[in-house]
Every structure is written in structure tokens, then in C-alpha cells.
Backbone as numpy.savetxt, mean C-alpha at the origin, in Angstrom:
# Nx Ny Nz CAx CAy CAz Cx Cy Cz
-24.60 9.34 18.53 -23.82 8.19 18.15 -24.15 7.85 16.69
-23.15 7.56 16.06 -23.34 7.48 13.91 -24.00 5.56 14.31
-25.04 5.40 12.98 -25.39 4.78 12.94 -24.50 3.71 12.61
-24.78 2.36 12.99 -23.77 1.04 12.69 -24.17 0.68 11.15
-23.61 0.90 10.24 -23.93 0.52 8.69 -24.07 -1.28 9.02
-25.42 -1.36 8.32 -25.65 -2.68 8.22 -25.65 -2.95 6.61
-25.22 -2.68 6.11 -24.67 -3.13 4.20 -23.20 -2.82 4.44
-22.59 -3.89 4.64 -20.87 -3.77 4.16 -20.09 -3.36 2.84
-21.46 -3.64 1.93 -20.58 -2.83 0.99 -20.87 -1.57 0.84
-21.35 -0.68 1.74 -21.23 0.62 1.71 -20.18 0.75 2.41
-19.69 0.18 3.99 -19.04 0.41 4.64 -17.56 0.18 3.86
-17.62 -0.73 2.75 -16.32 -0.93 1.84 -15.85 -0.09 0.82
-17.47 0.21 0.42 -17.30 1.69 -0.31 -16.83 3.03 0.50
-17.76 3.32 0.92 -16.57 4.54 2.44 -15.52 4.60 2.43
-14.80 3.08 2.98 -13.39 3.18 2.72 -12.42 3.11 1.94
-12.87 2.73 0.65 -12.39 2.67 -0.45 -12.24 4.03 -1.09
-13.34 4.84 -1.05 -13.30 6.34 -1.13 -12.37 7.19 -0.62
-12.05 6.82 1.25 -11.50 7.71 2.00 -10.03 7.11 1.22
-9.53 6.50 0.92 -8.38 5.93 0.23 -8.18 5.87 -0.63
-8.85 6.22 -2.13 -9.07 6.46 -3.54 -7.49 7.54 -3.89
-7.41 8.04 -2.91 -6.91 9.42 -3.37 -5.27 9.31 -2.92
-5.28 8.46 -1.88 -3.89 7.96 -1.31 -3.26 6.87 -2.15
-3.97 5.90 -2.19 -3.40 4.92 -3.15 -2.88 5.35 -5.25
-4.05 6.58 -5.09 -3.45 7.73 -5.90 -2.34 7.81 -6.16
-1.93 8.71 -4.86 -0.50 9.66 -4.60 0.60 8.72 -4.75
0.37 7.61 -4.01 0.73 6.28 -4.01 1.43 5.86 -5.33
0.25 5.30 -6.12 1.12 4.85 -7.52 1.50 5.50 -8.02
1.49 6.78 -8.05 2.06 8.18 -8.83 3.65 7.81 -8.74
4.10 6.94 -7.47 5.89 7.40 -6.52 6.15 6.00 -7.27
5.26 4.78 -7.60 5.84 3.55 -8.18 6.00 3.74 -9.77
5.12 4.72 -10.20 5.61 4.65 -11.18 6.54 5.53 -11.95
6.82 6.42 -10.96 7.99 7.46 -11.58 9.65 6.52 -10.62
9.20 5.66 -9.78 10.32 5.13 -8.73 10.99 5.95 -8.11
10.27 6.77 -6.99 10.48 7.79 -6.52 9.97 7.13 -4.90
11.50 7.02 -4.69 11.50 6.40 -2.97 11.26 7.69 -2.38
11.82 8.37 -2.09 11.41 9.91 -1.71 9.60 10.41 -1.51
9.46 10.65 -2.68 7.43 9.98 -2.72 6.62 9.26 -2.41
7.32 7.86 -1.93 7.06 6.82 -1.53 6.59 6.90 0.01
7.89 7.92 0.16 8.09 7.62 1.75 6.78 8.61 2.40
6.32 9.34 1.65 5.34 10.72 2.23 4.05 9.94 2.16
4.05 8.34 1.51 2.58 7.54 2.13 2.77 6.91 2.85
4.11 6.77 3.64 4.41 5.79 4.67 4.43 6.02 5.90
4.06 5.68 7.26 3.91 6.26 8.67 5.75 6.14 8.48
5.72 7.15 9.94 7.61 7.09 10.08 8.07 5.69 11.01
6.88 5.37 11.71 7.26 3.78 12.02 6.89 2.64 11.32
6.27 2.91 10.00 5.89 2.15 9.60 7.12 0.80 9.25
6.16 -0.17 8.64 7.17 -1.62 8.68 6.53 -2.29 7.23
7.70 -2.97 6.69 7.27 -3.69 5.24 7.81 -4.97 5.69
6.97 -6.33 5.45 7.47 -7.39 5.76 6.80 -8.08 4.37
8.21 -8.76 4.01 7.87 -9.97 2.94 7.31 -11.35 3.93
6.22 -11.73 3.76 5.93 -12.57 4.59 6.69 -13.89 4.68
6.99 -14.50 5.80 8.15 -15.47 6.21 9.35 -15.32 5.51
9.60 -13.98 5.21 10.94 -14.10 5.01 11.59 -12.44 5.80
11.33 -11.32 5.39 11.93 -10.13 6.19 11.30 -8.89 6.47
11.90 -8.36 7.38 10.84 -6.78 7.82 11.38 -5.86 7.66
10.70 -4.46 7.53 12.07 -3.54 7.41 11.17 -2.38 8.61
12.10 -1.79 9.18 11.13 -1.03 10.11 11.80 0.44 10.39
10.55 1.23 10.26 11.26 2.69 10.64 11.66 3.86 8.99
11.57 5.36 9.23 11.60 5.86 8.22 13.25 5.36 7.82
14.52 5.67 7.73 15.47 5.37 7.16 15.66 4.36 6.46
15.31 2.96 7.01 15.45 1.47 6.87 14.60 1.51 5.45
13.16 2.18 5.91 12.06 1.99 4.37 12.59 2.74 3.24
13.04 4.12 3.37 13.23 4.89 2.39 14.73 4.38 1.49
15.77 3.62 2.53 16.63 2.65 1.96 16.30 1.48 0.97
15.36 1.25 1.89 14.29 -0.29 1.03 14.05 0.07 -0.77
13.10 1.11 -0.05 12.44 1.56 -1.59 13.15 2.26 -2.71
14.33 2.56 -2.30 15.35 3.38 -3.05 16.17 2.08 -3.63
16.77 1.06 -3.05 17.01 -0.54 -3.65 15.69 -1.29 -4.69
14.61 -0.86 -3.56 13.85 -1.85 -4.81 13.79 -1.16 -6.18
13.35 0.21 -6.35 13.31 0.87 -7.62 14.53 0.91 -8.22
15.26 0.44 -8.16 16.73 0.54 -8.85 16.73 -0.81 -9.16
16.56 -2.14 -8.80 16.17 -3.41 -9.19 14.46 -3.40 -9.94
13.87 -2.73 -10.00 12.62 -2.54 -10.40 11.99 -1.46 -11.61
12.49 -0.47 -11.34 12.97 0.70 -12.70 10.66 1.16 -12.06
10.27 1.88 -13.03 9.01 2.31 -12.53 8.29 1.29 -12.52
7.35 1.34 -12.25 6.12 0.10 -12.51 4.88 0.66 -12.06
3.57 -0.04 -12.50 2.30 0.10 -12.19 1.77 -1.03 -11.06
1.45 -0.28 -9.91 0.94 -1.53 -8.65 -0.66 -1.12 -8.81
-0.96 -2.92 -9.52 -2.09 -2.98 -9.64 -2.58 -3.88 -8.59
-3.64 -3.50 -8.15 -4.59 -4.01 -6.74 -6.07 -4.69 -7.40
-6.51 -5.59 -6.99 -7.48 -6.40 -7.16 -7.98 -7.03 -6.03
-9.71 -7.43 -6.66 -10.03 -8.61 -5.73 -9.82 -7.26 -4.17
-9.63 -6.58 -3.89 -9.60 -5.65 -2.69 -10.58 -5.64 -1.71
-10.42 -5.93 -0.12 -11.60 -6.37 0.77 -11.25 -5.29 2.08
-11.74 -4.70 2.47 -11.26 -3.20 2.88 -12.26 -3.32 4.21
-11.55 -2.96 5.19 -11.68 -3.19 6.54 -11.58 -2.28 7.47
-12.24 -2.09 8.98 -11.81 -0.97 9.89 -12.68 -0.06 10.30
-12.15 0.84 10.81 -12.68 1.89 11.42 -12.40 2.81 12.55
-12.42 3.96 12.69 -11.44 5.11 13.61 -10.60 5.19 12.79
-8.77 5.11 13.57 -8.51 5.96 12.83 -7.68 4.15 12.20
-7.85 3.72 12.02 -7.48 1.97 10.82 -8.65 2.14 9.91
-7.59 1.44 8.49 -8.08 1.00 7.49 -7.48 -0.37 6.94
-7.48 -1.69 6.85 -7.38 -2.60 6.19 -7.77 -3.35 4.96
-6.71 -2.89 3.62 -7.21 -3.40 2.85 -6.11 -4.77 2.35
-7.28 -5.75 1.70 -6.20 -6.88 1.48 -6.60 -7.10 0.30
-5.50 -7.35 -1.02 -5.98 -7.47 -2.05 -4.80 -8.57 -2.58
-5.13 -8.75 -3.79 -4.58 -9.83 -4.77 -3.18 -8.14 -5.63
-2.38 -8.33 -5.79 -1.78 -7.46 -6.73 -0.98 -8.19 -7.68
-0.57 -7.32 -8.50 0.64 -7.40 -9.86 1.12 -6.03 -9.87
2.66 -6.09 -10.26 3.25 -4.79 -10.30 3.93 -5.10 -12.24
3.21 -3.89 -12.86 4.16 -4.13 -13.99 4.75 -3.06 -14.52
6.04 -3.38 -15.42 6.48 -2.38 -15.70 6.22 -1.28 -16.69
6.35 -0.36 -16.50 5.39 0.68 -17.01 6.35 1.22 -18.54
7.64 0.53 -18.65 8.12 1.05 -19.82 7.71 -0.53 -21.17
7.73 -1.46 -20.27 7.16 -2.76 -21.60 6.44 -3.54 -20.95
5.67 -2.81 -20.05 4.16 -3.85 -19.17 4.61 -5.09 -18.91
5.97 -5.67 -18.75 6.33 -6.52 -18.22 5.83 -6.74 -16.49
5.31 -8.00 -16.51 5.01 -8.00 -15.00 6.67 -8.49 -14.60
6.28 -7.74 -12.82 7.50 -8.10 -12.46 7.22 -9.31 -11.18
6.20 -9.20 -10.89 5.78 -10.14 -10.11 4.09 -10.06 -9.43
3.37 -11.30 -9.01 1.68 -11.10 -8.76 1.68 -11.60 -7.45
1.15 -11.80 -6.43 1.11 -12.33 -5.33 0.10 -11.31 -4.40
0.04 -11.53 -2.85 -0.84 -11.00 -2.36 -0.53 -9.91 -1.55
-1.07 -8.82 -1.02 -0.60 -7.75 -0.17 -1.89 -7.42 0.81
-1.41 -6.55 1.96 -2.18 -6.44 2.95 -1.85 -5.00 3.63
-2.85 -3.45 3.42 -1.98 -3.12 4.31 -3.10 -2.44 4.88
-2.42 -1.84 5.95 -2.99 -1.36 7.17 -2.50 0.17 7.47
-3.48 0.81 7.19 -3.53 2.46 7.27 -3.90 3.12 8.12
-3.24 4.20 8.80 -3.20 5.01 10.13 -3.65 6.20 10.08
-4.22 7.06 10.47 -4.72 8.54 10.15 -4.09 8.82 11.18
-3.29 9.92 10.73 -2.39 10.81 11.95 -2.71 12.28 11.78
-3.33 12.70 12.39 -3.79 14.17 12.00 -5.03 13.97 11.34
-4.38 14.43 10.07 -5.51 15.10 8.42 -5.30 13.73 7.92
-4.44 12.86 7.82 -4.06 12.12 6.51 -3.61 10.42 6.70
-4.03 9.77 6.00 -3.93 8.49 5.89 -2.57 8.13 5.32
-1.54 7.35 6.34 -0.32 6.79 6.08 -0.10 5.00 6.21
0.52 4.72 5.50 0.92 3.04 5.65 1.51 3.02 6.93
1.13 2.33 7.49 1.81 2.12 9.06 2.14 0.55 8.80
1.30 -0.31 7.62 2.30 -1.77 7.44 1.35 -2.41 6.28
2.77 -3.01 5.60 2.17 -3.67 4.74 2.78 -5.00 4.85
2.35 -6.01 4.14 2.69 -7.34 4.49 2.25 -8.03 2.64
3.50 -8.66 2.03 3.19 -8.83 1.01 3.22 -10.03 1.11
3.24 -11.63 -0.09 3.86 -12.26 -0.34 3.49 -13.11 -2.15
4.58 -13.30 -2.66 5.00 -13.03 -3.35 4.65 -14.60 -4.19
3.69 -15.13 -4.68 3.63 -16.01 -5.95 4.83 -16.96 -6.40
4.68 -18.16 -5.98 5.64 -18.50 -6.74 5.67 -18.91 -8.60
């Protein structure tokens, strides 16, 4: 039986590591605005909900989503902060503070908070949900 880590911030480090490389691949698809790319970090049931306001659920619905937002959005850089990273098996929860800006005049396009929750299916870590909301 693996020992129970008693320092959390190793256990935050761990997971921050096992996810270094996804959140990678990740901003690579926001900033070229490549819904298509997008969709290969997303579970196929996964779900995007603007908090108290809408959800989107399922591969078609998201890859629709993200193909609208980057066309209202053009590329951008999703920057993550403040990040508090959670879980274990096959979940990962990280919740952070973000800003997305744009990557052709670093215009922010908006800062508020996000939350998501990552699935290992096989080999590989997918968004199975994220939950944003949005600064007024």
C-alpha cells in the first residue's frame, strides 16, 4: 500500500507535474484557436458550465462551443493562477484564479475564476468539466 503523503504540497506538486504537460497541449489549442485541438483535452462527455448561467455537454455541443468562442475570441493566452490542485486515482482538481489574453495585443479579454476536474482514461488526462465564472 503507497504511503499517505503527509506534506500537501508535495501531494500538489505531484499533481501539478502529472498535468504540466496537458495544460501544455492545452494552451497550445487557445492560442492558435483551434477548437479541433481543444477538443483532444476534453473527455467526450465532458461538460463546460458558465456558472449560474449555462452548460454545454457532450463532444459535438463542446467542439461547437469552442469553435463560437474562438471566432468571438480570435487566439489568446489562458493564464492560471493562485492554482490549488486536488485528488487522487484516476481525478484531478484544480481551481485557480485565471485571465485569458489576447495573444495578438495582450488585450485581456476577461479574469474571473475556473475549476476543472480531470479524468484519466487509459494513458491520459482529459477535462471531464470545467466550471468557470466570469468577473464582473
Amino acid at each position: 500500500m503507497p504511503a499517505i503523503p503527509t506534506d500537501i504540497g508535495t501531494m500538489d506538486m505531484d499533481l501539478r507535474k502529472t498535468l504540466a504537460p496537458y495544460f501544455s497541449g492545452f494552451n497550445k489549442t487557445t492560442e492558435q484557436a483551434d477548437a479541433e485541438g481543444s477538443m483532444k483535452f476534453m473527455h467526450p462527455q465532458g461538460v463546460i458550465v458558465q456558472k449560474n448561467t449555462t452548460s454545454t455537454f457532450g463532444k459535438e455541443a463542446l467542439t461547437d462551443l469552442f469553435k463560437r468562442w474562438y471566432k468571438f475570441t480570435g487566439p489568446y493566452y489562458f493564464n492560471r493562477y493562485h492554482e490549488k490542485y486536488s485528488g487522487g486515482g484516476d481525478w484531478i482538481v484544480v481551481e485557480a484564479r485565471m485571465e485569458l489574453r489576447k495573444v495578438k495585443d495582450d488585450e485581456v479579454i476577461l479574469r474571473g475564476e475556473v475549476v476543472h476536474i480531470w479524468k484519466r482514461e487509459q494513458d491520459k488526462w482529459l477535462i471531464f468539466y470545467e466550471q468557470y465564472h466570469v468577473d464582473e
